[in-house]
C-alpha positions in Angstrom: -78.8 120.6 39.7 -75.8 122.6 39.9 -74.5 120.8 43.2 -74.6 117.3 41.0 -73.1 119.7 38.2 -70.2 120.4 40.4 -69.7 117.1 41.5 -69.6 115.3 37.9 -67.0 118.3 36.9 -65.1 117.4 40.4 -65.3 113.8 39.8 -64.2 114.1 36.1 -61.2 116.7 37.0 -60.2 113.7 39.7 -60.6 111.3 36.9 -58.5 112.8 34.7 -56.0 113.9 37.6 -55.5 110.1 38.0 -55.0 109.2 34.3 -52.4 111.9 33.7 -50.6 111.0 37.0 -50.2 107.6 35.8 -49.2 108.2 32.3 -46.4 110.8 33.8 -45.1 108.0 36.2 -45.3 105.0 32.9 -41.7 105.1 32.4 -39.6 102.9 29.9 -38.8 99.4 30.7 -35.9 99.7 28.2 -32.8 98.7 30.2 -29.5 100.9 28.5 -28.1 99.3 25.5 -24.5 98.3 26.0 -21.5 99.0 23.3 -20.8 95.5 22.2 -17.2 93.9 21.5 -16.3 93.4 17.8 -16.9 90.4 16.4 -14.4 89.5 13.4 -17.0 87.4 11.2 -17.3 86.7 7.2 -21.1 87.2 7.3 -20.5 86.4 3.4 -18.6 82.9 3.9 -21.6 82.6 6.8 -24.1 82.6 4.6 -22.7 80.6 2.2 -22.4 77.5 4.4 -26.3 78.7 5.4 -27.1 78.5 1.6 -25.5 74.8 1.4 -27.4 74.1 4.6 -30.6 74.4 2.9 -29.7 72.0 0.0 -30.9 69.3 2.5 -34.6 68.2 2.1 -34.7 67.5 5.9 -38.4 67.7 5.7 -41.0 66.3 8.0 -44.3 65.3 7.0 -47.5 64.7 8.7 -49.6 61.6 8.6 -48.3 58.2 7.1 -45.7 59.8 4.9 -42.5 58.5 5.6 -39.3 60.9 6.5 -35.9 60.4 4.1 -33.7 59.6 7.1 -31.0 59.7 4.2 -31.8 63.1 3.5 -31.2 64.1 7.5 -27.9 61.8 7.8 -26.1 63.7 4.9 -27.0 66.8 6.2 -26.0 65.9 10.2 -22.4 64.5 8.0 -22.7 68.1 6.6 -22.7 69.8 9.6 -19.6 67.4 10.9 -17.4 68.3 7.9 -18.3 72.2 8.3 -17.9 72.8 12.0 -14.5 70.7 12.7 -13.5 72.5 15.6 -17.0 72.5 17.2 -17.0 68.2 16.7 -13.6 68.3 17.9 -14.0 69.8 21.3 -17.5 69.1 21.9 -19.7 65.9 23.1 -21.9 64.9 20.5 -25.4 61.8 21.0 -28.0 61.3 18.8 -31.4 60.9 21.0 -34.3 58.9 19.9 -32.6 58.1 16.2 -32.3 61.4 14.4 -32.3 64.1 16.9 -28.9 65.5 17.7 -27.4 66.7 21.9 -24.3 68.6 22.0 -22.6 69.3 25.4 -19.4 71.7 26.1 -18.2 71.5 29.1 -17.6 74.3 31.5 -14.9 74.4 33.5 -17.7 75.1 36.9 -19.6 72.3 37.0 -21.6 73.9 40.4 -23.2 76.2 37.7 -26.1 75.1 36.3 -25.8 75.2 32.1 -27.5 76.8 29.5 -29.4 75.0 26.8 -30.1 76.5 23.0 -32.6 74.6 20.6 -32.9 74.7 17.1 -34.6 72.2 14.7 -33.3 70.1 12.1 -36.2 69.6 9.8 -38.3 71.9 8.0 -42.2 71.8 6.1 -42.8 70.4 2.3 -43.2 73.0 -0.1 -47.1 72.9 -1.1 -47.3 70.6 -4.7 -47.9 73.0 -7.3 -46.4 76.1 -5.6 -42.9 75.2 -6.7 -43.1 77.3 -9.6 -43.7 80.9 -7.7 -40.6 80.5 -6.2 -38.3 83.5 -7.1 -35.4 81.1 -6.3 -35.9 76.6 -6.2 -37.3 75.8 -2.6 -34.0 73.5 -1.8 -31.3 75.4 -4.3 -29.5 77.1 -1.4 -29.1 80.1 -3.4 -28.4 83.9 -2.6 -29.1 86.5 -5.0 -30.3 89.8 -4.2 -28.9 89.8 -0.3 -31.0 87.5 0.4 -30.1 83.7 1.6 -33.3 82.0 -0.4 -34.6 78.2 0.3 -37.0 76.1 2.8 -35.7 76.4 6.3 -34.0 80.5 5.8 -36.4 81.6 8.3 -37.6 78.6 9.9 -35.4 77.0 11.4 -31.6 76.6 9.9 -30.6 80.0 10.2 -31.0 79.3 14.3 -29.2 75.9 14.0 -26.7 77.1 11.8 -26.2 80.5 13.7 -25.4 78.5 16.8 -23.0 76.2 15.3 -21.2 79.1 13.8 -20.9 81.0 16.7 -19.5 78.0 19.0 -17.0 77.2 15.9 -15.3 80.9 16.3 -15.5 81.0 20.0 -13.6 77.3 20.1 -11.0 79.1 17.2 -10.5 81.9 19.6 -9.5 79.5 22.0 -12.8 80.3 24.5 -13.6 77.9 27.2 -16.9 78.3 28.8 -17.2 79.0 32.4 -20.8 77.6 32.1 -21.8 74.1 30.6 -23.4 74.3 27.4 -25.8 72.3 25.7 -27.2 72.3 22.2 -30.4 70.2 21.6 -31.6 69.7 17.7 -34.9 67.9 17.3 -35.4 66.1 13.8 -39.3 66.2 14.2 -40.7 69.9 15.6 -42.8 70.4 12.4 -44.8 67.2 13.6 -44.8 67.5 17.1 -41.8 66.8 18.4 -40.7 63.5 19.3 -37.1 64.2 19.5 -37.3 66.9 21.8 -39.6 64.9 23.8 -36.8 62.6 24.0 -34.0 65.2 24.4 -35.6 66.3 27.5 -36.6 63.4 29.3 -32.5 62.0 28.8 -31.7 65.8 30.5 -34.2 65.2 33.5 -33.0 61.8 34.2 -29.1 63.1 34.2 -30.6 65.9 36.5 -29.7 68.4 34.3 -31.4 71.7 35.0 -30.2 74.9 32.8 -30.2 78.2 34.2 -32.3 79.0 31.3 -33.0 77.9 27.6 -33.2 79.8 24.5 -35.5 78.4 21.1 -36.7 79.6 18.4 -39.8 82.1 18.6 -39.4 85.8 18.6 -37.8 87.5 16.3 -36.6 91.4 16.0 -39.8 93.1 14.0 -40.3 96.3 12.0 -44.0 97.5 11.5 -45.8 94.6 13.5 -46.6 96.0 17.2 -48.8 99.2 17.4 -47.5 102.5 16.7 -44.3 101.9 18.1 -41.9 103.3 15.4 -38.6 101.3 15.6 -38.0 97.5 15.4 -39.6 95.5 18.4 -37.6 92.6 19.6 -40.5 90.2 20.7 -39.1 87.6 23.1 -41.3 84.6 23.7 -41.9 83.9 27.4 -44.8 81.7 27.0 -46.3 79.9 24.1 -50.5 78.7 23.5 -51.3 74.9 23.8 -53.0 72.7 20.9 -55.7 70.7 21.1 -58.1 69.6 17.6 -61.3 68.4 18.3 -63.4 66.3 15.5 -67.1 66.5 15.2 -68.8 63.7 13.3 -72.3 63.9 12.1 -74.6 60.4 11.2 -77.8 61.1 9.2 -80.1 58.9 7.1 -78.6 58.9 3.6 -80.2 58.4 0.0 -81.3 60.3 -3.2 -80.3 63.9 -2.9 -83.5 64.5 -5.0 -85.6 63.9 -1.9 -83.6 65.8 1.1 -84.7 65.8 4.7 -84.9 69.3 6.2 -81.5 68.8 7.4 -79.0 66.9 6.6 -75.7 65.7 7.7 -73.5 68.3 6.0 -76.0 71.0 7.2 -76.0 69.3 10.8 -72.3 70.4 10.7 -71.9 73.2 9.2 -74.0 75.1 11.6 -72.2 73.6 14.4 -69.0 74.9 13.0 -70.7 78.5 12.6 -71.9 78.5 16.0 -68.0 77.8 16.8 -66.5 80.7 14.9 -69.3 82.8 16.0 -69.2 82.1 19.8 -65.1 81.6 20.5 -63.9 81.6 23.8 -63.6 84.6 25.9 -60.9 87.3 25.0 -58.4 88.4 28.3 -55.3 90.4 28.5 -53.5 88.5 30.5 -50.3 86.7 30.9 -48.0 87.5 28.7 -50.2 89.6 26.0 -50.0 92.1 29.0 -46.6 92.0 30.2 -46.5 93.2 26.3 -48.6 95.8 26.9 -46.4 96.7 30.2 -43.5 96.9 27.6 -44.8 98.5 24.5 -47.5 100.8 26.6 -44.1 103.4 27.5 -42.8 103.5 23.9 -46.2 104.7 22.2 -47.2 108.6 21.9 -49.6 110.4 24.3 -52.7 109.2 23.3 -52.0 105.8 23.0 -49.8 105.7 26.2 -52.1 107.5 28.2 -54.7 103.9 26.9 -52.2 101.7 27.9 -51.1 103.4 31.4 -54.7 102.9 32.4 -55.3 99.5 31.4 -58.0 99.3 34.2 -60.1 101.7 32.8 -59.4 101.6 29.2 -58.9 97.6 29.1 -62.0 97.1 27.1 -61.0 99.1 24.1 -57.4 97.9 24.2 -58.7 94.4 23.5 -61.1 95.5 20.6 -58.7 97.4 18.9 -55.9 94.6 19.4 -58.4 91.6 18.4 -59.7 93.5 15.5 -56.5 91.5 13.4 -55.8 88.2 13.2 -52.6 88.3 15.1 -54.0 90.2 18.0 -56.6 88.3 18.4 -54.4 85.1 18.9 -53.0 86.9 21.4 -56.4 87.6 23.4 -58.2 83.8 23.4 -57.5 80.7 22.7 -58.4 80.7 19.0 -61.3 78.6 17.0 -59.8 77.3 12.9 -61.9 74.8 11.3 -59.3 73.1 9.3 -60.8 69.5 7.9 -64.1 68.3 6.1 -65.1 65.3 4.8 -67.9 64.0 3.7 -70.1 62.5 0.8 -68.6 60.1 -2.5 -71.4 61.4 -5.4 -73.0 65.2 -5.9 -76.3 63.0 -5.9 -75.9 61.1 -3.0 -76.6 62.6 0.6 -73.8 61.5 2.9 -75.1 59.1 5.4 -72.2 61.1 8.0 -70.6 64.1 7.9 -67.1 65.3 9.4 -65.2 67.9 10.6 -62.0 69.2 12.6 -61.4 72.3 14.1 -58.0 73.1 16.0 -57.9 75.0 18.7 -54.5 76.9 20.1 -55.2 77.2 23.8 -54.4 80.6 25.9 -52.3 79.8 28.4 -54.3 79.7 31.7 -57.2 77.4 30.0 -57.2 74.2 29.3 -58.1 71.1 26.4 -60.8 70.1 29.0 -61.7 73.2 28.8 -61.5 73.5 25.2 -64.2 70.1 25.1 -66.0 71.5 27.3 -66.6 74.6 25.6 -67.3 73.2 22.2 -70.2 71.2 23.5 -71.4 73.8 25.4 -71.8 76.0 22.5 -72.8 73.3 19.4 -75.6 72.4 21.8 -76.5 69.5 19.6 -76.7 65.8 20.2 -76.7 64.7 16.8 -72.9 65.9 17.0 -70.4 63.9 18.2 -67.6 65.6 19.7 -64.4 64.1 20.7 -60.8 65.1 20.8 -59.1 64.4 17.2 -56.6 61.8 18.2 -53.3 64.1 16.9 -51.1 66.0 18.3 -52.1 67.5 21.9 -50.1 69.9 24.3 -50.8 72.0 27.1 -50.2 75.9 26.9 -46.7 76.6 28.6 -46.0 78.2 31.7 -45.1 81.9 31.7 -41.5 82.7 32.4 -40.7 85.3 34.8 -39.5 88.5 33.3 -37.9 89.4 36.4 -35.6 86.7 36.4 -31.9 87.7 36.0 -32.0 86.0 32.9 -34.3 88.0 31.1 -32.2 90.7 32.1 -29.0 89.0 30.9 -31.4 88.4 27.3 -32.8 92.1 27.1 -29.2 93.3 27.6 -27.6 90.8 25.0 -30.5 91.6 22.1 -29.8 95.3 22.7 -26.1 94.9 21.9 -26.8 93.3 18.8 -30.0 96.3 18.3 -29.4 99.2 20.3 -32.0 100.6 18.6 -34.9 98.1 19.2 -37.5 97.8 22.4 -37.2 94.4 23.8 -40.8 92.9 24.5 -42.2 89.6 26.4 -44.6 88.0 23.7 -47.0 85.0 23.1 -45.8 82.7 21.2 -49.7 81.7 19.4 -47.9 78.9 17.7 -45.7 76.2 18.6 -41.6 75.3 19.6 -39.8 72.7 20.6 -39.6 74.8 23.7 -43.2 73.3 25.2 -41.1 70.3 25.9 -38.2 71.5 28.1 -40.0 73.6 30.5 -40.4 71.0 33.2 -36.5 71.3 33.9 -36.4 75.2 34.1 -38.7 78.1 34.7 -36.6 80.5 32.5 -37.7 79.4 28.9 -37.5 82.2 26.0 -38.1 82.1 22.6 -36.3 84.7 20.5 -34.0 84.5 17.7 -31.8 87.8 16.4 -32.9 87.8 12.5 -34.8 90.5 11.7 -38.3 90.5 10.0 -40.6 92.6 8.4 -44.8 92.1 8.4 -44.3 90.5 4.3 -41.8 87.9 5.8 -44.3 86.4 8.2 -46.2 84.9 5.0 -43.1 83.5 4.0 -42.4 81.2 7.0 -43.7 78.2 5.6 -45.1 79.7 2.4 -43.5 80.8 -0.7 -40.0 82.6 -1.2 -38.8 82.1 2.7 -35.6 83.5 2.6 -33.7 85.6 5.3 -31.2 88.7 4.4 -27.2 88.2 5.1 -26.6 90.9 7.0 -29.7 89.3 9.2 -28.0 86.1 9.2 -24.9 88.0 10.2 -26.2 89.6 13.2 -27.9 86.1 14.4 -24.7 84.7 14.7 -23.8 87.7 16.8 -25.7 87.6 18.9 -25.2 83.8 19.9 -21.6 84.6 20.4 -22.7 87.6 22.8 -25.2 85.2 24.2 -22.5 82.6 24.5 -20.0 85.3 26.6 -22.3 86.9 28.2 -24.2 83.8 29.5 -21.6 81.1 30.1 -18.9 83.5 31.1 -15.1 81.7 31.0 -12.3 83.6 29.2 
């Protein structure tokens, strides 16, 4: 008894010998945060032509509805009479009828470019909502520091950011050593057909950036863990989409007589057995190159966790899947999102149906999606198919070794020396998903910062972005533009 005593304490001393060894060797990631030149800008005048921007009801809707293509030509004629000197020294196509490609030429055409994205359209504001609005959805107002209206956030501040920033680097007489392209799709809310477009045009000019930059990340207070200070969370990857329908047929008649089960109850309980039973949770990817990141930056206890990911991997995942956010970053996630079924409350529905949309973890698959959806209904009554909508693949993972992750890190942490830079999952969609057949360096980041209450906001009520925010994104393109595309 003692000798197995002595060998549990030995093994338990080794144990923790290990853990503390590599907690004491976990060192920051952070790479040294650079002074970075003044930048003469008018963040007020900014934000006023931002404010103006959003006047534009550039919206895209889904379905059969039809898109004011008047709305999206005033505002492109907008952008024309704004940003003179941009439209005056660079190239500008339209691409597959409303989506816009700018190119400024370097004066090194053996370097490969870079490309920034933005988006030209933006969601409806929900019927009925309107009247919760602090400010009107499409008044372009500011009040209160705050730039308010439907696209702040999501995604004109980007567009508008770039713009600016190339419209005072042309005024100061900058010409880019490095070609630059800027891509705006018209249609990113419903897919994105315009991008689509925008990148096959690239790939049959053989155009391959050195790396591309979209909308994504953001710089966030009070969303990752314990860490203290703002996180700048840069998108190297994002999930796939995939909905699958499930339709139901049952014998239908008088609801006064009901069979034991009927075509609504077929359903539901295939859709519980979905939420229930969703697909296996993982760190992988990029959820753990966060963890690699933010693991250095936590206190003891929690970096200790973190260091030791093989043994304390487990507990990691519960404690990050235990919110909704986290857990998007674990699986690919299960969201019934559409029923339909039934035309009287005495009439049994002679079929039932349903959709549920899945966002897919990079590293599975839609097939794999299908597959596990009838593996886990296990019912042939349902019918399950892909819902013919919208489909994409989950992206590849960019390489946070690249030289241009580096060259990202260390132009975010001149615009915020004070935030940790972090490689995130992107659980929803860009226009990004795309583009990344012509480069393997894709990121998805943009400078405005964010706190938890402003998540609700993108695409819900009150979306509105701070001016001194707005300010530093346009800073940070301009570093991004100097630092990236070099010239003098």
């Amino acid at each position: 008894m003692r000798t197995a005593l002595f060998a549990l304490g030995g093994a338990a001393a080794a144990l923790a010998v290990v853990l503390l060894a590599n907690t004491a060797t976990y060192h920051s990631r952070q790479i040294p945060a650079e002074p970075a030149p003044a930048i003469a800008l008018d963040t007020a005048a900014a934000a006023e032509r931002l404010a103006r921007a959003l006047r534009f009801r550039t919206i895209s809707f889904g379905g059969a509805s039809g898109v004011d293509t008047a709305s999206f030509h005033d505002f492109q004629l907008y952008l024309q009479r704004t940003f003179p000197r941009l439209h005056a020294a660079l190239t500008r196509e339209r691409v597959g009828g409303l989506s816009l490609l700018y190119r400024w030429a370097g004066s090194d055409t053996t370097l490969a470019p870079i490309l920034l994205l933005a988006h030209q359209d933006v969601v409806p504001v929900e019927p009925g909502t309107e009247a919760r609005w602090t400010e009107p959805p499409f008044g372009g107002s500011i009040s209160d520091g705050y730039v308010w209206g439907r696209g702040a956030l999501d995604d004109k501040d980007n567009l508008l950011g770039m713009l600016e920033a190339v419209e005072a680097l042309v005024g100061q007489n900058f010409r880019p050593q490095r070609s630059v392209y800027l891509a705006f799709g018209a249609d990113e809310e419903v897919g994105g057909t315009g991008a689509k477009a925008i990148a096959a045009l690239l790939a049959s000019r053989s155009i391959h950036p050195a790396f591309i930059v979209d909308e994504g990340g953001a710089i966030m207070r009070g969303l990752v863990g314990r860490v203290r200070g703002p996180v700048a969370l840069v998108g190297i990857a994002e999930k796939g989409y995939i909905s699958v329908e499930l339709t139901v047929h049952a014998p239908g008649g008088h609801s006064s007589m009901p069979p034991a089960e009927t075509a609504v109850g077929i359903l539901s309980a295939a859709i519980q057995r979905l939420e229930r039973h969703p697909m296996p949770a993982a760190i992988r990817g990029a959820t753990a190159q966060m963890l690699d990141y933010v693991g250095p930056e936590l206190a003891f206890p929690e970096r200790l966790a973190v260091a030791n990911r093989w043994l304390f991997g487990g507990l990691i995942a519960g404690r990050l899947g235990a919110t909704p956010e986290g857990n998007a970053m674990l699986r690919t996630t299960t969201a019934p999102t559409m029923l339909q079924a039934g035309v009287k409350d005495n009439v049994l529905p002679s079929s039932a149906r349903g959709v549920v949309n899945f966002r897919i973890l990079p590293g599975d698959t839609p097939e794999l999606v299908l597959a596990h959806v009838r593996a886990t209904i296990r019912d042939p009554r349902v019918d399950v198919r892909r819902y013919e909508s919208f489909l994409s693949q989950p992206s590849p993972v960019s390489d946070v070794g690249s030289p241009n992750f580096r060259l990202l890190e260390r132009t975010i942490r001149q615009v915020a020396p004070e935030a940790i830079v972090v490689p995130w999952l992107v659980v929803g969609g860009t226009d990004a998903r795309h583009y990344t057949a012509l480069t393997p360096d894709v990121y998805r980041f943009s400078a405005a910062r964010m706190g938890p209450g402003d998540l609700e906001r993108v695409h819900g009520t009150n979306e509105r972005l701070a001016v001194a925010s707005y300010g530093q994104v346009v800073r940070f393109y301009v570093l991004l533009l100097r630092n990236a595309a070099g010239g003098s």
